[in-house]
Every structure is written in structure tokens, then in C-alpha cells.
GUPA-440450 format. One line per field, with one value per residue: residue in one letter; x negated, y, z negated of N, C-alpha, C in turn; residue number from 1. Coordinates in nm, 3 decimals, decimal comma. Each point is the difference from the previous one (the first is absolute). Layout:
type A/...;
npx X/...;
npy Y/...;
npz Z/...;
capx X/...;
capy Y/...;
capz Z/...;
cpx X/...;
cpy Y/...;
cpz Z/...;
seq NUM/...;
This chain:
type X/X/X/X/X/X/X/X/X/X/X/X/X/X/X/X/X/X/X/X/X/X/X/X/X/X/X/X/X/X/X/X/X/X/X/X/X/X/X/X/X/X/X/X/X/X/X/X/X/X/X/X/X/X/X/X/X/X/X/X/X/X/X/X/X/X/X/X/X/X/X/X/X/X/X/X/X/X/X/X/X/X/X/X/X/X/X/X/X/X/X/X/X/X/X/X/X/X/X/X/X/X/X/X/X/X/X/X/X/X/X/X/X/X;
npx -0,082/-0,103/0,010/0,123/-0,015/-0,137/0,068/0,102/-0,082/-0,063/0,112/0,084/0,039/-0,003/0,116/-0,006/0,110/-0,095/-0,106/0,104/0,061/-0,125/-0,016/0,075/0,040/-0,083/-0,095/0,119/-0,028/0,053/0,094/-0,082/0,048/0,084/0,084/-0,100/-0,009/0,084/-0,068/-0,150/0,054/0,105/-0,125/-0,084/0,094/0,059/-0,104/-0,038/0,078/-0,016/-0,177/-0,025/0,030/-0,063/-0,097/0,049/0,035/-0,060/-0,008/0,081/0,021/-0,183/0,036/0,095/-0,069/-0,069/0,090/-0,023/-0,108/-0,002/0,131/-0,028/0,053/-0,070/0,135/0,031/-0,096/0,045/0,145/-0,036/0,015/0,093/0,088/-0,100/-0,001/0,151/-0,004/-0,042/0,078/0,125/-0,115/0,019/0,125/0,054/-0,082/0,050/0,090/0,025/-0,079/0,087/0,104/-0,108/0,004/0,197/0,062/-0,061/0,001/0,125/-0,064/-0,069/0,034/0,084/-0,022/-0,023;
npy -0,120/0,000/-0,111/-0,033/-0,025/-0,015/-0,082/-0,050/-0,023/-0,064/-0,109/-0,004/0,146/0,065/0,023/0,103/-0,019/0,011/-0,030/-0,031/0,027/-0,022/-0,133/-0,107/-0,012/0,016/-0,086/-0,084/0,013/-0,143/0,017/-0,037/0,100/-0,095/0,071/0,028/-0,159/0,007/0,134/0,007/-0,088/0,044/0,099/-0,035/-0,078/0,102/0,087/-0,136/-0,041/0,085/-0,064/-0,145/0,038/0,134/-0,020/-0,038/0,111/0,011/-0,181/0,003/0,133/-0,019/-0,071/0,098/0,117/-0,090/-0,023/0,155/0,048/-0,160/0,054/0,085/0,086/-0,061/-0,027/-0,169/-0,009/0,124/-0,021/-0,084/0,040/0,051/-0,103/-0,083/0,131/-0,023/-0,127/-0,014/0,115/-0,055/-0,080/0,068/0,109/-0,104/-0,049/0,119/-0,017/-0,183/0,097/0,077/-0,118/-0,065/0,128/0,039/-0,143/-0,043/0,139/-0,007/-0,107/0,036/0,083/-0,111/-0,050/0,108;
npz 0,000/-0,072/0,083/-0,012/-0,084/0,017/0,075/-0,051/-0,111/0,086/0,081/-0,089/0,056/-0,104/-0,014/0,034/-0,061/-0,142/-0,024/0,089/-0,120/-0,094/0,060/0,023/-0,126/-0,063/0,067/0,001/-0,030/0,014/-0,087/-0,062/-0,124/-0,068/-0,115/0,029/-0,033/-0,101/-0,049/0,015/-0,079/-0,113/-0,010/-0,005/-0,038/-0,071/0,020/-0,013/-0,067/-0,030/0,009/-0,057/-0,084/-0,006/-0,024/-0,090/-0,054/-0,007/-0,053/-0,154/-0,029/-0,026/-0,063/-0,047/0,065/0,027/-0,124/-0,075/0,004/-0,039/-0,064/0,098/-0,080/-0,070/0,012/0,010/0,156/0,034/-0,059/0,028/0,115/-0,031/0,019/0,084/0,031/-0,015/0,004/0,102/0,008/-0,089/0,113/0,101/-0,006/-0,067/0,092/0,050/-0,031/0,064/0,144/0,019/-0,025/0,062/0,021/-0,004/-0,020/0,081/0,042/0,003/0,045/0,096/-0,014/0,001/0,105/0,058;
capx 0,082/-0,109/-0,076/0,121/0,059/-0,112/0,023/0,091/-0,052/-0,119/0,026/0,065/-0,128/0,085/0,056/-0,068/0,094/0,022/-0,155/0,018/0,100/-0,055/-0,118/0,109/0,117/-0,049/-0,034/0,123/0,095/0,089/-0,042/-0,010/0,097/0,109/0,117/-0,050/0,021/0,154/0,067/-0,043/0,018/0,150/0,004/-0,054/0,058/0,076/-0,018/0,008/0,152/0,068/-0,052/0,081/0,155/-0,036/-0,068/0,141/0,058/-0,053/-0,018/0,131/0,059/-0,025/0,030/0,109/-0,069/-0,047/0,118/0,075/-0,036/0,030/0,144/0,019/0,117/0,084/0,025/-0,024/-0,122/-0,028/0,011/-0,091/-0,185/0,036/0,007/-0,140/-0,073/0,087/-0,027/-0,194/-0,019/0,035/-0,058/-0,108/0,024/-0,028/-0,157/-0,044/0,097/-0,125/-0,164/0,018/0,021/-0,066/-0,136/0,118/-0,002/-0,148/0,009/0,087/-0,044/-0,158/0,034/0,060/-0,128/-0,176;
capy 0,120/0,161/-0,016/0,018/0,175/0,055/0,004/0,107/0,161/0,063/0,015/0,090/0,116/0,056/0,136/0,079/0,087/0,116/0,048/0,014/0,069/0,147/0,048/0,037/0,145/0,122/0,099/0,086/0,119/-0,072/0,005/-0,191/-0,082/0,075/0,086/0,080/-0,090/-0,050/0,081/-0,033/-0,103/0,066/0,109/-0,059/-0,087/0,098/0,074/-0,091/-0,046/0,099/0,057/-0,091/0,073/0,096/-0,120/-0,076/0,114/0,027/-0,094/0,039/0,132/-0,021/-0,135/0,028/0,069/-0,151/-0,082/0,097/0,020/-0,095/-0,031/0,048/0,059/-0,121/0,080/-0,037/0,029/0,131/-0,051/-0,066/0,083/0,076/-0,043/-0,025/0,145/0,108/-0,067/-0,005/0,159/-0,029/-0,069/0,076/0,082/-0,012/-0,023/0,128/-0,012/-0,050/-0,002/0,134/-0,039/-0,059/0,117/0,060/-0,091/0,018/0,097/0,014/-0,098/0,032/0,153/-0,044/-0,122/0,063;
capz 0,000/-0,012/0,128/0,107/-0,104/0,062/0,181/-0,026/-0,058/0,071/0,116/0,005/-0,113/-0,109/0,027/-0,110/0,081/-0,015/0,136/0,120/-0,018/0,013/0,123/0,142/-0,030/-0,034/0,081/0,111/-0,069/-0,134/-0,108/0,023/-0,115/-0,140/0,043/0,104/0,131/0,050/0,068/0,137/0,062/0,012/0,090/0,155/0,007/0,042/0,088/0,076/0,025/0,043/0,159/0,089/0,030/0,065/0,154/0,040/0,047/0,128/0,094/0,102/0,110/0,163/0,047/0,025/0,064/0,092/0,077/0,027/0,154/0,079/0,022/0,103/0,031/-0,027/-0,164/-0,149/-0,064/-0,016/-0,142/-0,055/-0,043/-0,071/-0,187/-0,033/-0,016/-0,134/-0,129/-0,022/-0,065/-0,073/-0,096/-0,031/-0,108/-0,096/-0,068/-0,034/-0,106/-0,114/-0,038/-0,068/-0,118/-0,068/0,002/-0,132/-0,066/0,010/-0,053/-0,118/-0,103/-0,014/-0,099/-0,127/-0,074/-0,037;
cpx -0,086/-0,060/0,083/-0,005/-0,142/-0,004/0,108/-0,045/-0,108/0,044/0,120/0,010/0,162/0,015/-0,024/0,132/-0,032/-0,094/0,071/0,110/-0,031/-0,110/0,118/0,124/-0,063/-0,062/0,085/0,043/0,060/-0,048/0,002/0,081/0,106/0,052/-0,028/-0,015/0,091/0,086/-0,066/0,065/0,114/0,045/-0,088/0,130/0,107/-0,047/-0,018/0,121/0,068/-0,038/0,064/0,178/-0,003/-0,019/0,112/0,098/-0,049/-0,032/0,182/0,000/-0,069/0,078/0,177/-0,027/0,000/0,108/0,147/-0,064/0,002/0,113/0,001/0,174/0,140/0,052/-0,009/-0,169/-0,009/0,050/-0,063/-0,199/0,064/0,003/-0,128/-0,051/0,030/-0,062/-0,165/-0,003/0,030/-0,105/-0,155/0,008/0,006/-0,133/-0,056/0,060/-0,093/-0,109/0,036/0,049/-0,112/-0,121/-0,005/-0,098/-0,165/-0,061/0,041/-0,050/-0,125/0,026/0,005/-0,173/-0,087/-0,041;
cpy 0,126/-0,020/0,112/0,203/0,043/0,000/0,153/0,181/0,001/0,033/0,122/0,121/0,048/0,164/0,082/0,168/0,157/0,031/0,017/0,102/0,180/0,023/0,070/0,101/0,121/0,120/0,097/0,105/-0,028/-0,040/-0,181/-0,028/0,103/0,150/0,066/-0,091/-0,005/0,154/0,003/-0,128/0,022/0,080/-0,079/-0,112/0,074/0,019/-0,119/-0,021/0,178/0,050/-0,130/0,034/0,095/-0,081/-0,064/0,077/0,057/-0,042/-0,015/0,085/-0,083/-0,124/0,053/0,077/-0,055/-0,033/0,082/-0,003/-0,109/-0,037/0,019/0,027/-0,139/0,096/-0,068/-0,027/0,106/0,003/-0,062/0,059/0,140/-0,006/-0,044/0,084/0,064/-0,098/0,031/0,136/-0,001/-0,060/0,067/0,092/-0,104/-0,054/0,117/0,074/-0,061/0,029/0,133/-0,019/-0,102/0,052/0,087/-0,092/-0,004/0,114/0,002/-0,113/0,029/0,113/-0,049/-0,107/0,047/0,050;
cpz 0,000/0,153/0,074/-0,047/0,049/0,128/-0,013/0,009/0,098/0,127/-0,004/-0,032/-0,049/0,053/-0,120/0,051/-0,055/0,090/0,134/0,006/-0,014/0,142/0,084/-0,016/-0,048/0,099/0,070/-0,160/-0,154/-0,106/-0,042/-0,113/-0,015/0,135/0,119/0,124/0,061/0,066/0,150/0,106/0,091/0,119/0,147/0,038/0,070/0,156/0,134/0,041/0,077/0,164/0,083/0,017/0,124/0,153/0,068/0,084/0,109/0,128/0,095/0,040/0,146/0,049/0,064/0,094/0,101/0,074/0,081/0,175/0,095/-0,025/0,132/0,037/-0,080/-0,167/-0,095/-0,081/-0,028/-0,145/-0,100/-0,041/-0,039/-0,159/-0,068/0,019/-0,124/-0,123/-0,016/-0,034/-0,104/-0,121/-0,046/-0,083/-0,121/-0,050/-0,001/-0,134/-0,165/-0,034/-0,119/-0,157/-0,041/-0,034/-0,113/-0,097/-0,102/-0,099/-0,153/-0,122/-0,051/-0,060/-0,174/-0,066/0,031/-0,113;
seq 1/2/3/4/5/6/7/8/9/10/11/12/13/14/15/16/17/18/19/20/21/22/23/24/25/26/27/28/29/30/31/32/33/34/35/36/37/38/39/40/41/42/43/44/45/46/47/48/49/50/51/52/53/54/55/56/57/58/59/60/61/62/63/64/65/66/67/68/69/70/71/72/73/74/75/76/77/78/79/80/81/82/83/84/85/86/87/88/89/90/91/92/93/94/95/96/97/98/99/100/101/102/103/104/105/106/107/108/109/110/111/112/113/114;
């Protein structure tokens, strides 16, 4: 058994998570523990989810856009890349909406725990 547990520990190498944790997150900016992680975390997590929203939005208008100019005079496509224009605006004002309340948000907490 100490044969098997020394093949073990030599061939296999051991993670060492805090050492890779301060090489590879810190440099960027973050803070590596406790309260101040979790608001960085919060806030980059945020701002991810809100640009793939955005992107999104945008990917429709062009994608309704697209289909508005190759209806070629047909009305129910013309309906249709309409409503996929009005919703992808729609969707864009509110991730513009969120980035503004989650900035509010942001703000207003960090005032209170500094």
C-alpha cells in the first residue's frame, strides 16, 4: 500500500489552488479574498451577462433588418422583421436600463461598506 501511495504522490503533482489563484487573478486587478471578492466578482459577472444581452440585441435588429430587406415586398415577412426589430429595441433599452440600476446598485452599497 505505501508502494501504491508513493507511485501516487510522485506521478501525480498536487494542486496548490491558493498559489495559482493569486498568480492568475491578481494580476488582473482582483481582489483574491473575502468581501471585496465577491463584490468584484458580482460586478464583472454582471457586466458579462449584460454585454452578451446587448450583443444579442443587436445581433437581432441586424438579423430583422436582413429579413425586412429580403421580404421583398411580401407583408407577412415584412411583419414579422418588424416585431423582431421592436422586441430586439426593447431589449436593448432594458440592458441599458440594468447596466444603470446595477451601477445605482453598486454605488449605493459601496457608500454603506467602505
Amino acid at each position: 500500500m505505501e508502494l501504491l501511495s508513493f507511485i501516487h504522490d510522485t506521478l501525480i503533482q498536487t494542486a496548490h489552488a491558493q498559489d495559482v489563484w493569486q498568480q492568475y487573478y491578481a494580476p488582473f486587478g482582483g481582489p483574491g479574498t473575502g468581501p471585496a471578492f465577491i463584490k468584484v466578482f458580482a460586478w464583472r459577472t454582471a457586466n458579462l451577462v449584460l454585454k452578451l444581452i446587448t450583443g444579442g440585441a443587436v445581433l437581432a435588429i441586424m438579423w430583422g433588418g436582413l429579413k425586412m430587406i429580403t421580404s421583398a415586398g411580401n407583408e407577412e415577412g415584412k411583419e414579422s422583421a418588424k416585431k423582431i426589430v421592436m422586441f430586439a429595441i426593447g431589449g436593448l433599452l432594458l440592458s441599458i436600463l440594468a447596466e444603470a440600476a446595477i451601477v445605482f446598485t453598486r454605488d449605493f452599497v459601496t457608500s454603506f461598506t467602505n
